[in-house]
C-alpha positions in Angstrom: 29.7 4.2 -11.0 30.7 1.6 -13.5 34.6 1.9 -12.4 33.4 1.3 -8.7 31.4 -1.5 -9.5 34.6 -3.0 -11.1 36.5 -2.4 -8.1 33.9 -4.3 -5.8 33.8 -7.2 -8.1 37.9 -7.7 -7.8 37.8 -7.3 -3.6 35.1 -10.0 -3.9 36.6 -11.9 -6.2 38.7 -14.5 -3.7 35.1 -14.5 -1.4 33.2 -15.3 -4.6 35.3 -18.6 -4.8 34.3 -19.6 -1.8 30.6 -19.0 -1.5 29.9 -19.6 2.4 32.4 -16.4 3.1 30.0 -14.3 5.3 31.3 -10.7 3.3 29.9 -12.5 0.0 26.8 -12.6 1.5 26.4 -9.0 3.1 27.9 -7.6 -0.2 25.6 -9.7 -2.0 22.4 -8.7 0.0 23.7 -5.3 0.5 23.7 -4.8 -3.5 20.5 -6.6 -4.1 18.3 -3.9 -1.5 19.7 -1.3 -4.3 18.4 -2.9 -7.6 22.2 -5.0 -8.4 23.0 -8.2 -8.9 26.0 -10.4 -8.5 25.9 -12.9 -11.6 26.6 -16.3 -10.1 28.7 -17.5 -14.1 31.2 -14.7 -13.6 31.0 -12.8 -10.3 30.4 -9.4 -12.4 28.0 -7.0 -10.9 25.0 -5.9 -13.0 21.6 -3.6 -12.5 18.6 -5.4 -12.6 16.8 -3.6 -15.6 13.0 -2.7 -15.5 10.7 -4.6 -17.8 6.9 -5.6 -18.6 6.4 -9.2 -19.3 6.0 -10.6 -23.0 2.0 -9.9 -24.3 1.0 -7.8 -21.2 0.6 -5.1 -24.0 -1.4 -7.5 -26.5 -4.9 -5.8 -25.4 -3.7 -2.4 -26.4 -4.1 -0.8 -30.0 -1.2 1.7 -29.1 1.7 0.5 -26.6 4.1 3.7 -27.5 3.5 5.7 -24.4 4.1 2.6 -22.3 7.3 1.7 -24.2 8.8 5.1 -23.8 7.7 5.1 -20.5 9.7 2.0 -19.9 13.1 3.3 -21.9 12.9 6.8 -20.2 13.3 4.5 -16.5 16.0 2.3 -18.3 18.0 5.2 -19.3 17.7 7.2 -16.2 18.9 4.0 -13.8 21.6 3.4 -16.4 22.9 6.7 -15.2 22.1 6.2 -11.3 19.5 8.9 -10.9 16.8 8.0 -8.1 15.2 11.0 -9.2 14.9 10.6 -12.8 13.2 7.3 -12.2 10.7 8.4 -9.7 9.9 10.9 -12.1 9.7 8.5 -15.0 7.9 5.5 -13.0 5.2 8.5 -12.1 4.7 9.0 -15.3 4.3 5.7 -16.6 1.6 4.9 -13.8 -0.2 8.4 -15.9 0.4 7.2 -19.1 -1.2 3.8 -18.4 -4.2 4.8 -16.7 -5.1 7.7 -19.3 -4.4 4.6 -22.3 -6.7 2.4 -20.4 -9.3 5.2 -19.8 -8.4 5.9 -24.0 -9.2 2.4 -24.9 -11.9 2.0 -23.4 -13.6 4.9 -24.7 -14.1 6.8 -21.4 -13.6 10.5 -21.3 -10.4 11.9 -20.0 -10.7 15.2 -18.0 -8.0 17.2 -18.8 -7.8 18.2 -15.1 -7.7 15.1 -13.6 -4.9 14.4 -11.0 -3.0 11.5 -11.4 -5.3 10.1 -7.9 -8.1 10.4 -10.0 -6.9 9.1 -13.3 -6.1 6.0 -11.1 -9.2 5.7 -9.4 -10.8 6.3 -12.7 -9.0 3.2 -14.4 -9.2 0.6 -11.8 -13.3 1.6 -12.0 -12.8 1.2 -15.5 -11.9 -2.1 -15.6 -13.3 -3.4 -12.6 -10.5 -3.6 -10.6 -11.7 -1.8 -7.7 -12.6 -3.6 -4.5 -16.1 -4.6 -4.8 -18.9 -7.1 -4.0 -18.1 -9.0 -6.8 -18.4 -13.1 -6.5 -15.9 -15.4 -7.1 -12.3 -14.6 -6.0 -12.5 -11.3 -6.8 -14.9 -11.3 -3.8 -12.8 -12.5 -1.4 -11.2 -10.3 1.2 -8.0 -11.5 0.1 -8.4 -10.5 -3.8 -10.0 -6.8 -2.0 -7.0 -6.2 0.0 -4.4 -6.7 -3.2 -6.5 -4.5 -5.4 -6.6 -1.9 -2.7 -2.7 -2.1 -2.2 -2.5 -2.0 -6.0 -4.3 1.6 -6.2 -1.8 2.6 -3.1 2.0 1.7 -4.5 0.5 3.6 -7.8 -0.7 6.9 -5.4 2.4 6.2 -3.2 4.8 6.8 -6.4 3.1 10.0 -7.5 3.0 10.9 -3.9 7.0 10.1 -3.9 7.5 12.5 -6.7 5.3 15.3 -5.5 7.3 15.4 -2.5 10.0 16.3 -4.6 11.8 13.4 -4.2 11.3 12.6 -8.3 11.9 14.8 -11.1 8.8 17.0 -13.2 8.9 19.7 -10.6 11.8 21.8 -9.5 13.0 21.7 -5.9 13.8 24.8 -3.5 17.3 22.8 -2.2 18.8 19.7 -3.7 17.5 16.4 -3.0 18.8 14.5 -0.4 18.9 10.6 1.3 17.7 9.3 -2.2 19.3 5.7 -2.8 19.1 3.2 -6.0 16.5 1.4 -3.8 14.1 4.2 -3.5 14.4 4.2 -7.3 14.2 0.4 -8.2 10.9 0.5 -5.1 9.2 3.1 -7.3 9.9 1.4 -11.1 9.0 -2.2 -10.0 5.6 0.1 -8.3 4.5 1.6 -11.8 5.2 -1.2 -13.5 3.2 -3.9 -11.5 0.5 -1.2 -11.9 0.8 -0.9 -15.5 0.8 -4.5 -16.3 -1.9 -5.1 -14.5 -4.2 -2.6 -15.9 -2.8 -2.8 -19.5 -3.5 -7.0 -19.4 -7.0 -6.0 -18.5 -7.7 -4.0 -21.3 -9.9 -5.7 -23.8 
């Protein structure tokens, strides 16, 4: 992949130069749809790495599970495989809400799917849509927690399909792209941050 990428940075190379050049920009966008980027200092091509924001942890006693949650997605895009990071971002989404649950001293069933485990943090830390006043009783604040609760069930739904890793397929896994990958880590990671920043 890396050899590849080299080879699209020299054909754009002359179109770099010249920024209006329409191939730039459909290389450009076509690239950015699955998780590259073309640095504007030296025209190389790069992948947009996965990350929580500085002191989104803070609130935690015990980040570990998050971190290796983050490295185990870093590793598997450094080796473009969708899979892998479905697998991993999955994972993370767990990991975060059974920490929350953790932290906050509520009991963790041992049987708990990851829908519940969800459900259980948001309720947890009152992120569930609610009567509540104040912005979080707006319609607007109701919808985004609602859609927050969806992209974490839409990434475990993503792996259980057998599009992600954790549970072996009958036939190999087809149509997966960088940008189902790069959907499904920016997904868990929204999720975890919010819910991690929360804590306390």
């Amino acid at each position: 992949m890396a050899r590849a990428l080299r080879g699209i940075e020299r054909l754009l190379e002359d179109h770099y130069l010249s920024s209006k050049e329409i191939i730039y920009y459909r290389a450009r966008r076509e690239l950015e749809r699955d998780g590259y980027r073309i640095n504007t200092d030296d025209g190389h091509i790069t992948r947009v790495g996965v990350g929580i924001r500085p002191g989104a942890l803070a609130n935690l006693t015990d980040a570990t599970a998050i971190h290796d949650g983050l490295q185990r997605i870093r590793r598997a895009e450094q080796h473009d495989d969708p899979a892998l990071v479905i697998g991993a971002a999955k994972e993370l989404i767990e990991s975060t809400a059974k920490l929350v649950l953790h932290e906050l001293g509520r009991t963790i069933n041992p049987r708990a799917d990851i829908q519940e485990l969800i459900r259980e943090a948001q309720k947890a830390l009152l992120l569930q849509p609610n009567r509540a006043a104040g912005p979080d009783g707006t319609d607007a604040v109701k919808k985004i927690l609602g859609s927050a609760s969806a992209i974490a069930v839409g990434v475990a739904e993503l792996r259980n399909r057998g599009y992600g890793t954790g549970r072996g397929p009958a036939s190999a896994r087809h149509g997966l792209r960088p940008r189902h990958a790069h959907l499904a880590a920016n997904a868990a990671i929204t999720w975890c941050e919010l819910h991690s920043r929360d804590v306390g």
